[in-house]
Each structure stands twice: as structure tokens, then as C-alpha cells.
ZAMARGU-4260 file (C-alpha; in steps of 0.2 Angstrom, whole numbers, plus 5000, padded with zeros to 4 digits):
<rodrens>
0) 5191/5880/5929 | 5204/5890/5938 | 5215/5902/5929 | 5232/5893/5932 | 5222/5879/5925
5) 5217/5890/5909 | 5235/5896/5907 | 5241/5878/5908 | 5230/5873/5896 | 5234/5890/5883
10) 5254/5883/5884 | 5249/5868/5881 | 5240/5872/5866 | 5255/5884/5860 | 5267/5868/5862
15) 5257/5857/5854 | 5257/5870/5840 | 5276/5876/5841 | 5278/5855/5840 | 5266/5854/5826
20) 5274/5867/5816 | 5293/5861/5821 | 5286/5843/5813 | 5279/5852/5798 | 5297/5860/5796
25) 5304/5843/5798 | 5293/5835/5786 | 5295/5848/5774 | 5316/5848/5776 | 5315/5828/5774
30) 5303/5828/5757 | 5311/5843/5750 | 5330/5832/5752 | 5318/5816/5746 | 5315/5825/5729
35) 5331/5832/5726 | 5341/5816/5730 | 5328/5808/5718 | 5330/5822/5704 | 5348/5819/5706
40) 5349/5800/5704 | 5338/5802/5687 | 5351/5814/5680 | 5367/5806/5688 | 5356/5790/5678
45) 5350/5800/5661 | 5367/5810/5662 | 5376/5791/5663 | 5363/5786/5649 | 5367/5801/5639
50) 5386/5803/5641 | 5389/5785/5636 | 5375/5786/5619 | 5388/5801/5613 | 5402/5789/5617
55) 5396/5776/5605 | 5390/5791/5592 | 5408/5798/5592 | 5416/5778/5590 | 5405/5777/5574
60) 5411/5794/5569 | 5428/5790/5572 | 5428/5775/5562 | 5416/5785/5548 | 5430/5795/5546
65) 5446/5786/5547 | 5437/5773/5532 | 5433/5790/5522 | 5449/5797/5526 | 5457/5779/5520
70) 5446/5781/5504 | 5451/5798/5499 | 5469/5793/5501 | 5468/5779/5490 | 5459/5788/5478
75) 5472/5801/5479 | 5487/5791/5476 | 5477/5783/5461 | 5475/5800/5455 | 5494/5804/5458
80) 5498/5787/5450 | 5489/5790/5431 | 5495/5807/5432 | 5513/5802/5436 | 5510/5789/5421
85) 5504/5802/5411 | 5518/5815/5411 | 5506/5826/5421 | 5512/5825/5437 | 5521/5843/5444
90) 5540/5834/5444 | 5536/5827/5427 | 5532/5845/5419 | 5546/5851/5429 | 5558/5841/5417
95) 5550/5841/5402 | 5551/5859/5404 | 5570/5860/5407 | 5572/5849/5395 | 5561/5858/5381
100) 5573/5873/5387 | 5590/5864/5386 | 5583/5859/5367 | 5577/5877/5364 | 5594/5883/5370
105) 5601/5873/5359 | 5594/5874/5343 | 5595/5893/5347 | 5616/5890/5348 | 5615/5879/5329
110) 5603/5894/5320 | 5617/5906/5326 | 5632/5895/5318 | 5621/5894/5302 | 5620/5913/5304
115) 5638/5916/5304
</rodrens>
């Protein structure tokens, strides 16, 4: 074999090779965009999944709250109601008080005519 014949056949051998390794590159480039597209699909899917389970959660929440929210209230205004009833209520007092003062003052006026 003749040397141009032996140098022919080197390059061919280092193309084959640079071609091998550029197709490696290739293939490693297209498997590595293969499993990222498929890791983001299975979160654009579990993040769907997810997002909509605490959409539901926070509807059962909401209406949790707004039926304990209507509970206390009612409670509340019973409350407000016997106390109202009762004469305990904050208005209530408020009179009796002036009242208990106007009667004060004016027991307080007779003793002193009695006095005289």
C-alpha cells in the first residue's frame, strides 16, 4: 500500500470518527431535549393536577368558613338578644344608670328640703 493510499485511509478514519462523535453530539442534544420536554410535561401535568386539588381545598374552606361565620353570628345576635331582654345589654345599663342617677339626684334634692 502506497503512502497516499495510507494517508487516505488515516482521513478517512479521522472522518468517520469526527462523524461518529458529531452524531454522538447529536444524539446526546436530541435525548437530553427528549427528557427535559418529558420532565416538563409531567409537571405542566402534576402542576395542573396540584393547582386545581388546592382550588377545590380552598372552595371547601371557603364555604367551612362562611357556614361557621353564619353560625357565630347567629349565636351572637341570640346572645345580644337575651341580654337585650335581660336589661344586660351595654345601652340598657346605660339608662338604668342615668336613671338610677336622675332618682339619686333627686331624692338628694327632697333630704335637703327636709333638712331645711
Amino acid at each position: 500500500m502506497s503512502k497516499l493510499e495510507m494517508i487516505k485511509e488515516k482521513l478517512d478514519v479521522a472522518e468517520d470518527t469526527a462523524r461518529k462523535i458529531w452524531l454522538a453530539g447529536l444524539g446526546a442534544y436530541g435525548k437530553s431535549v427528549d427528557t427535559v420536554q418529558g420532565q416538563y410535561e409531567k409537571i405542566n401535568t402534576d402542576g395542573n393536577r396540584i393547582f386545581n386539588d388546592l382550588v377545590e381545598k380552598g372552595q371547601a374552606l371557603e364555604q367551612e368558613t362562611k357556614t361557621k361565620i353564619k353560625e357565630k353570628t347567629a349565636v351572637d345576635q341570640r346572645i345580644s338578644d337575651v341580654r337585650q331582654k335581660l336589661g344586660l345589654d351595654k345601652s340598657a345599663q346605660d339608662t338604668k344608670l342615668e336613671d338610677l342617677s336622675k332618682k339619686i339626684d333627686d331624692l338628694t334634692e327632697i333630704v335637703a328640703k327636709l333638712a331645711k
